[in-house]
N, C-alpha and C positions, 0 to 999 in steps of 0.2 A: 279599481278592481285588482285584486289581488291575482298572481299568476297561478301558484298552489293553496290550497287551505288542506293542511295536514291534519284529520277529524281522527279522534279515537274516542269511542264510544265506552265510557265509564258505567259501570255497576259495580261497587261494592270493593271496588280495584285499586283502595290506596298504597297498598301491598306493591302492585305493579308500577303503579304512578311513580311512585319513591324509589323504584330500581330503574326504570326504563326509562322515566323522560327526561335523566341528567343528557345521558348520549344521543336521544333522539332531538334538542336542542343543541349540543354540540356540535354534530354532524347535519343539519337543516339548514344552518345560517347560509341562506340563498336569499337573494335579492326576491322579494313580491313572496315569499313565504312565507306563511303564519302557521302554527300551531294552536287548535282548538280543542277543548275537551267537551265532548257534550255528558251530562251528568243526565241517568237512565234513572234518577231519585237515589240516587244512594242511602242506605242508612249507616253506612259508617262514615270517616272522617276524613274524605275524601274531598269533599268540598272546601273543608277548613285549612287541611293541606296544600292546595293546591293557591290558596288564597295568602298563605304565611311565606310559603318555600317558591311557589313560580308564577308569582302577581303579575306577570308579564303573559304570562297566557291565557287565551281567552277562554270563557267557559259559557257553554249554552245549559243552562238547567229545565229540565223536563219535569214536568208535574207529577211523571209517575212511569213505571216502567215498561216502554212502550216495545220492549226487545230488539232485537240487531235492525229487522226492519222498519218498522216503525219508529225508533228512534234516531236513525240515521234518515230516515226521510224528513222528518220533522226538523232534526240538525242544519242539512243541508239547505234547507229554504229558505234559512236565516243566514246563509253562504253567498257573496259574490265572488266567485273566482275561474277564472281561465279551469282547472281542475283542482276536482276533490279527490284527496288521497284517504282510503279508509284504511285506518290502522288500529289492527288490536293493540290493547292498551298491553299483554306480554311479548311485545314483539323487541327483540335488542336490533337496531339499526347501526352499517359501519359505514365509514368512513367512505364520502363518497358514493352511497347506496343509491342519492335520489335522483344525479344528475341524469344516468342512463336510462331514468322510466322517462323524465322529461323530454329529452331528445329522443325518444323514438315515437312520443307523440306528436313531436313537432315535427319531427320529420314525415310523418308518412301520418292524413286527415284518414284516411278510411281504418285507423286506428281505431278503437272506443275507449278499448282498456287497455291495462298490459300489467303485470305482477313479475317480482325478480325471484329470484331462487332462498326458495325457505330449506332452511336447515335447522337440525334437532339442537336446541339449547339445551340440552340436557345430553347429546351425544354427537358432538360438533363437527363430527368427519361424514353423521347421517343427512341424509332428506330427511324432512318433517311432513308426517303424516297431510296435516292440512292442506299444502299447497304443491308441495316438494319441488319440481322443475315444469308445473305446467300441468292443467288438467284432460280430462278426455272423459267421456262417458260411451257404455256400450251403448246397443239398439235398444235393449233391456232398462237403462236407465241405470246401471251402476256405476258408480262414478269413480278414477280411478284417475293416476297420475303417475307424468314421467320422473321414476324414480319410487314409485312406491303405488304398491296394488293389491288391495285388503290391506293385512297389518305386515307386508314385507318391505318394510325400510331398507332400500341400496345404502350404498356407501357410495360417496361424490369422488369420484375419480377424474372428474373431468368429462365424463359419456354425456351426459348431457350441457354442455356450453355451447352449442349453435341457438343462436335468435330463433326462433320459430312459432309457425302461427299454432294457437293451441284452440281447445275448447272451451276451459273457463279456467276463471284466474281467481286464487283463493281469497274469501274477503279478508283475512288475517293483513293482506297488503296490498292492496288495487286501487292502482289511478284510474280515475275515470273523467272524460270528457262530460263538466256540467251540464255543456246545454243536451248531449245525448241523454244525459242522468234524466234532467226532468223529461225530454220528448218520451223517452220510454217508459215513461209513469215512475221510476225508481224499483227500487226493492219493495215485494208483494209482502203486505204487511198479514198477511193471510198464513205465510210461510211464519211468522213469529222471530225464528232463528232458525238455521241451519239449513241449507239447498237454494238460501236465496239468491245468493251470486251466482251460483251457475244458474237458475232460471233467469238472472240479469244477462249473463254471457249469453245464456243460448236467444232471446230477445234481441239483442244488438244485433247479431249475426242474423238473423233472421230481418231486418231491418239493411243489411248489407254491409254491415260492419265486421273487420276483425280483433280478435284477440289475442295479442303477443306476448309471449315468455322473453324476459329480460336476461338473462346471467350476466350481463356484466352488474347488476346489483345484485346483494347477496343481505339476508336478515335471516335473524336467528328467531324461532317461535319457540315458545314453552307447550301452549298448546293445553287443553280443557281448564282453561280458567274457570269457566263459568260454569260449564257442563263437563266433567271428564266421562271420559269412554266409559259402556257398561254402566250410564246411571241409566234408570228406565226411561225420567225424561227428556233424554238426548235419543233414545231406541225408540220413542213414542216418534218426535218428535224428526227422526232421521226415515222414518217407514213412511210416515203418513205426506210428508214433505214431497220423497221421492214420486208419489203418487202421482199428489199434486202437478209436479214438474212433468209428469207426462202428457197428463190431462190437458194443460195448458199451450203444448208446444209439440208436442206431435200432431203432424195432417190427420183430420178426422175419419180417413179411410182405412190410418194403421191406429188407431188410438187406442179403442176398445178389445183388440185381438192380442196387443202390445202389453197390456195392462191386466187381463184375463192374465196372461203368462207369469207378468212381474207379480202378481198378489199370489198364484199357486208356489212361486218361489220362497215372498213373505212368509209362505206358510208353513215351508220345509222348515225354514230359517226358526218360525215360533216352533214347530216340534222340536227343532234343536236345543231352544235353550231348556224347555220342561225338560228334556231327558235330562240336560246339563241339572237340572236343578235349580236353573235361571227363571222361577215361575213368575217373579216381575215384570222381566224381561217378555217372555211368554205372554202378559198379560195385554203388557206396553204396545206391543204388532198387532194384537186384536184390536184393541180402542183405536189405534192409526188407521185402520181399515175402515170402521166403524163412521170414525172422525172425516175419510178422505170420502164415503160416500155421501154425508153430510153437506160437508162441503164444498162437494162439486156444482151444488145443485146453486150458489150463488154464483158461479162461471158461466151457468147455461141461458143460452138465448143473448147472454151478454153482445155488444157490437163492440167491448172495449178492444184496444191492438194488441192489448197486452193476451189477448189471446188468440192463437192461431180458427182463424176462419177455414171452410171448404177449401182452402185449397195446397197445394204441394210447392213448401219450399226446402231448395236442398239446399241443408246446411254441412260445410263439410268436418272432418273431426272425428265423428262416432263411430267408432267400433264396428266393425260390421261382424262381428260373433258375437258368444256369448264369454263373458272376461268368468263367470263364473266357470263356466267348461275349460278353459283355457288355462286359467290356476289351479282348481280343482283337481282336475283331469289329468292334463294334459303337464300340468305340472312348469308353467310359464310364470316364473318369480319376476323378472323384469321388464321393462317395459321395449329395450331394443329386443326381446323375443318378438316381441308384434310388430313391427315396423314395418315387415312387409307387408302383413294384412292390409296397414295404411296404405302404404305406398301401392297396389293392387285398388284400392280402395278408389282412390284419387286419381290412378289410370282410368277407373269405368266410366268418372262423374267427365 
């Protein structure tokens, strides 16, 4: 049994494969560490690449494109190993990046996952939108991060470098405990792409697990490989998702009041872009609503655990405002602006 299986899920990414995986193999060589690529069907020559230039890494080929969650559930099955590390195939990894995720899984079992600090490949003093130093979500379900909240990228100064438990850890780079991977059914292949690790985080934690922000590792993202921001099928795909994530994981006494709210918000958000002249955009939040009442209706009645039954667990982490009010309004760009809400927060519970 292998100690890590370092998985990055390929689509179409011989682009990234040829930039990224010289250094993510130069800085990997750990004893019981392997490097896997699982192929999502590619049609370019990614395959053939990967067979000429790094015949030493393993490759799992998939029939067809089963997307982030499906694809990596499928990956992993065919995985024996102590932990799986999911890593986007644009991630640059330094020197030294993996020893710190490892050790702090080892050190502490009521671990599940844990992610290091993402930073802008493209503006290398920034946090990177995806993950940046650790996630959190409001009560509302927007999900937001230390070091960046909507599209306000901090600059790393150092503010964020304490170890700390978080909400969810970005799939762009997340160790995860195998055997918790399968006890928790994995990544909801329902989700397609996009919101499924944090419905992964918020599942663990709710199971009695935590999730830790690393800084002593440190990886640089590029970020919208597959999907970049403002295409409709990432807005489709990012509305209907968060729906879902509420459906699933909120107590069924705050569920529907919780979610009445967030779709009147969606809706602000689709007036937005038609005035913008975003009528794609516009179109994309109505089909996700459409989509997320669709299918809920495969969730109900369910007895699976991947979905919250009657009854109330408090998970800690979330917001207890609204991050829309707070930035909007109230005019709160960083994430040490909220701190005390946490911390107020975590006195009540």
């Amino acid at each position: 049994m292998n100690r890590v299986s370092i998985v990055i899920l390929n689509w179409n990414g011989k682009h990234y494969l040829e930039q990224f995986l010289p250094s993510l193999v130069l800085n990997s060589q750990l004893p019981g560490v392997e490097i896997v690529v699982a192929d999502n069907n590619s049609s370019d020559d990614s395959l053939e690449f990967l067979a000429r230039v790094h015949p030493q890494i393993k490759v799992i080929r998939l029939d067809e494109n089963y997307g982030f969650s499906g694809g990596y559930n499928r990956a992993l099955k065919q995985l024996s190993s102590t932990y799986f590390l999911l890593l986007n195939s644009d991630i640059e990894v330094t020197p030294g990046w993996l020893e710190p995720l490892i050790d702090v899984m080892e050190s502490n079992d009521r671990v599940a996952a844990c992610t290091p600090k993402l930073k802008d490949f493209k503006n290398r003093s920034h946090f990177e939108y995806a993950g940046a130093a650790g996630g959190h979500i409001d009560w509302l379900g927007y999900p937001f991060c230390r070091g960046r909240i909507f599209d306000h990228l901090e600059e790393d100064l150092g503010q964020y470098d304490d170890p700390v438990e978080i909400f969810w850890g970005s799939g762009a780079c997340l160790l995860v405990r195998s055997s918790l991977y399968a006890q928790s059914g994995g990544l909801d292949e329902q989700f397609f792409a996009h919101m499924e690790e944090i419905d992964l985080c918020w599942r663990f934690q709710r199971m009695g697990y935590q999730i830790q922000y690393v800084p002593q590792s440190t990886v640089y993202h590029v970020g919208g490989g597959t999907l970049a921001r403002g295409n409709p099928r990432k807005t489709f795909l990012n509305f209907r998702n968060n729906l879902l994530l509420l459906y699933k994981n909120l107590p069924v006494h705050q569920r529907e009041r919780t979610i009445v709210l967030k779709m009147i918000l969606d809706s602000i958000s689709a007036l937005r872009f038609l005035i913008q002249g975003d009528t794609k955009d516009f179109v994309a939040v109505i089909r996700a609503h459409i989509a997320y009442y669709g299918m809920k209706q495969a969730y109900k009645g369910t007895k699976d655990p991947n979905i919250l039954q009657d009854k109330h667990v408090i998970v800690p982490g979330i917001y207890p405002h609204s991050i829309v009010v707070e930035f909007f309004l109230k005019g709160k760009r960083r994430f040490n602006q909220l701190d005390q809400d946490f911390r107020q927060k975590n006195k009540e519970q």
